[in-house]
C-alpha positions as CSV (number, residue, x, y, z in Angstrom):
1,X,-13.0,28.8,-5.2
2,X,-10.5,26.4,-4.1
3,X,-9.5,26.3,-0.2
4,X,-6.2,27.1,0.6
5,X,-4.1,23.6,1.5
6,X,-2.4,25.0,4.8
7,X,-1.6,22.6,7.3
8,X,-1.2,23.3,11.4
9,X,-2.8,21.7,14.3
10,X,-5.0,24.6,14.8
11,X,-6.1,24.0,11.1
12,X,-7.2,20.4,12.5
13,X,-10.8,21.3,13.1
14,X,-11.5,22.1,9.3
15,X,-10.7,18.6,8.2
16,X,-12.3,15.3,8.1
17,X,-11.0,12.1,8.2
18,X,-11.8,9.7,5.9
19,X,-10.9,5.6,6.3
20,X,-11.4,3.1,3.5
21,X,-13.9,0.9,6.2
22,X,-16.7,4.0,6.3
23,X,-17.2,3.3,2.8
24,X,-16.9,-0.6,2.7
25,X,-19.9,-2.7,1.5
26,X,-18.4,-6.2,3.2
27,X,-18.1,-4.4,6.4
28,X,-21.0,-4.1,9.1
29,X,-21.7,-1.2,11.2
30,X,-19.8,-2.7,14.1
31,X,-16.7,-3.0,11.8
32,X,-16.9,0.6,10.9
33,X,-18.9,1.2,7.9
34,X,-21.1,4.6,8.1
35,X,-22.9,4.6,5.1
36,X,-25.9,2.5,3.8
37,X,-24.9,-0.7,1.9
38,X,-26.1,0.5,-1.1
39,X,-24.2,3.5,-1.1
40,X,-21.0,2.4,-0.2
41,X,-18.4,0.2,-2.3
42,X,-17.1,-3.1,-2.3
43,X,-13.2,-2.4,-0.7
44,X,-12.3,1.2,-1.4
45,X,-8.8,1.8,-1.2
46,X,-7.4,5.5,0.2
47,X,-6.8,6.1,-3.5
48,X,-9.6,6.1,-4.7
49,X,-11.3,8.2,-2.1
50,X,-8.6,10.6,-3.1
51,X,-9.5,10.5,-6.7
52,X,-12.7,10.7,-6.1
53,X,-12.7,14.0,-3.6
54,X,-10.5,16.0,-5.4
55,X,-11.7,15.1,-8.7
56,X,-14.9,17.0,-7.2
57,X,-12.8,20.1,-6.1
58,X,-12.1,19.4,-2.3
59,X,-8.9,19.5,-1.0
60,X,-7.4,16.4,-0.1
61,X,-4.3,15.0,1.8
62,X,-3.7,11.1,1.8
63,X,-1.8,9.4,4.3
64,X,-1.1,6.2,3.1
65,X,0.4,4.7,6.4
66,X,-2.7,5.2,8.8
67,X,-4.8,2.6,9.4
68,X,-8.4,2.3,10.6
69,X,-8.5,1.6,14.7
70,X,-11.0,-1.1,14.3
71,X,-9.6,-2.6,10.9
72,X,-7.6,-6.6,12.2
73,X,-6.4,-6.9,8.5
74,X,-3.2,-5.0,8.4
75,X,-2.8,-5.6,4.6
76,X,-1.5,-2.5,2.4
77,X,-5.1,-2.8,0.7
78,X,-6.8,-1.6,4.2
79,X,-4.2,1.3,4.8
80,X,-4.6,4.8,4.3
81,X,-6.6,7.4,5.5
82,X,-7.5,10.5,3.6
83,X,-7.9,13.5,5.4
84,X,-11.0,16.3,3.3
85,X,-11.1,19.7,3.9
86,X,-14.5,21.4,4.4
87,X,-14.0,24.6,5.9
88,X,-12.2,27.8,5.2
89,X,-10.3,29.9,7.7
90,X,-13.0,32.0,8.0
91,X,-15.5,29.1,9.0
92,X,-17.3,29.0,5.5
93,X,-17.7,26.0,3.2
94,X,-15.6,25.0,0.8
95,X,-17.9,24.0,-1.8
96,X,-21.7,24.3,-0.8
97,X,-22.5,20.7,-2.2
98,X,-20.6,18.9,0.5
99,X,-21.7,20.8,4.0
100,X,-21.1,17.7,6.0
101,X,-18.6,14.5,6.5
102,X,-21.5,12.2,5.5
103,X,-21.9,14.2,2.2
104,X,-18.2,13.7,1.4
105,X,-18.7,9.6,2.2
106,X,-21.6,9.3,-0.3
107,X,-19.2,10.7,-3.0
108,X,-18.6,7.3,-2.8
109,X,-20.6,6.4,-5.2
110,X,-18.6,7.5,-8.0
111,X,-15.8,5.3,-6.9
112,X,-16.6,2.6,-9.5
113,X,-17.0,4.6,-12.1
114,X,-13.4,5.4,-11.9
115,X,-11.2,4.0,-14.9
116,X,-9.1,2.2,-12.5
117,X,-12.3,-0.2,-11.3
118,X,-13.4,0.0,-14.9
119,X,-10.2,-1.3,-16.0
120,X,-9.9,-4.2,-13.2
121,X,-13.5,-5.4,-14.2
122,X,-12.4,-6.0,-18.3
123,X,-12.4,-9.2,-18.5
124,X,-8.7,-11.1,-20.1
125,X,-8.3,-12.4,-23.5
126,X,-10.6,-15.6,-24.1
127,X,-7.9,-17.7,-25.7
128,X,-5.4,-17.6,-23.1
129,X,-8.1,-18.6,-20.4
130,X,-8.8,-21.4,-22.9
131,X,-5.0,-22.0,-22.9
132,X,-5.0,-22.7,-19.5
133,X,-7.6,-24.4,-18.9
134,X,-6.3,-27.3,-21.0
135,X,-3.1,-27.6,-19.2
136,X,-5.6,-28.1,-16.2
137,X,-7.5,-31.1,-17.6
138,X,-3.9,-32.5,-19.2
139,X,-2.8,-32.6,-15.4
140,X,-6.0,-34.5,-14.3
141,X,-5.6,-36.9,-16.8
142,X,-1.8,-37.8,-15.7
143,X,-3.1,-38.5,-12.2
């Protein structure tokens, strides 16, 4: 049952948009967070949400150079915007799970469970943080 991907302005009305700040743990409400804090996820990227939405069957369509309205950091981290869509031509769901924009946001949740995070979190090898950290105390020493 996967909805068809065509894209026109009249089409406009059966997507959602999605920014990387309605899913942000470090934001606040005013800043443009819309889910509870411990739903959301500690700096989502556009990416991710992608992953995450079409790795559930919606149809997704990222565009990486939008940028939040109320977002001041205009760092490639913060950009993109993904766009999810929940309606057919005809006005029916895509998939019956996610009736509503603030069931696609708390999708969120499987964000750190994907292997990118799970990769970022694996911690470096021992001995070359051991390595470096002697060359730290040699410099102290020459001061």
């Amino acid at each position: 049952m996967a909805c068809t991907s065509a894209r026109s302005p009249v089409d406009q009305g059966r997507f959602i948009c999605i920014y990387p700040a309605y899913l942000n743990n470090k934001k606040t409400i005013a800043e443009g967070r819309r889910i509870p804090i411990n739903k959301a996820v500690e700096n989502p990227t556009a990416t991710e949400i992608q992953d995450v939405c079409s790795a559930v069957g919606l149809n997704v369509f990222l565009e990486k150079n939008k940028m939040y309205s109320r977002e001041w950091n205009h760092d490639v981290q913060y950009r993109g915007r993904v766009q999810v869509q929940l309606r057919q031509e005809d006005g029916s769901l895509c998939l019956v799970q996610f009736p509503s924009r603030k069931s696609v946001m708390y999708a969120a949740e499987m964000i750190p469970k994907l292997k990118t995070r799970t990769q970022k979190t694996g911690g470096g090898d021992p001995s070359l943080q051991q390595g470096e950290g002697s060359k730290k105390g040699k410099g102290k020493k020459k001061k």
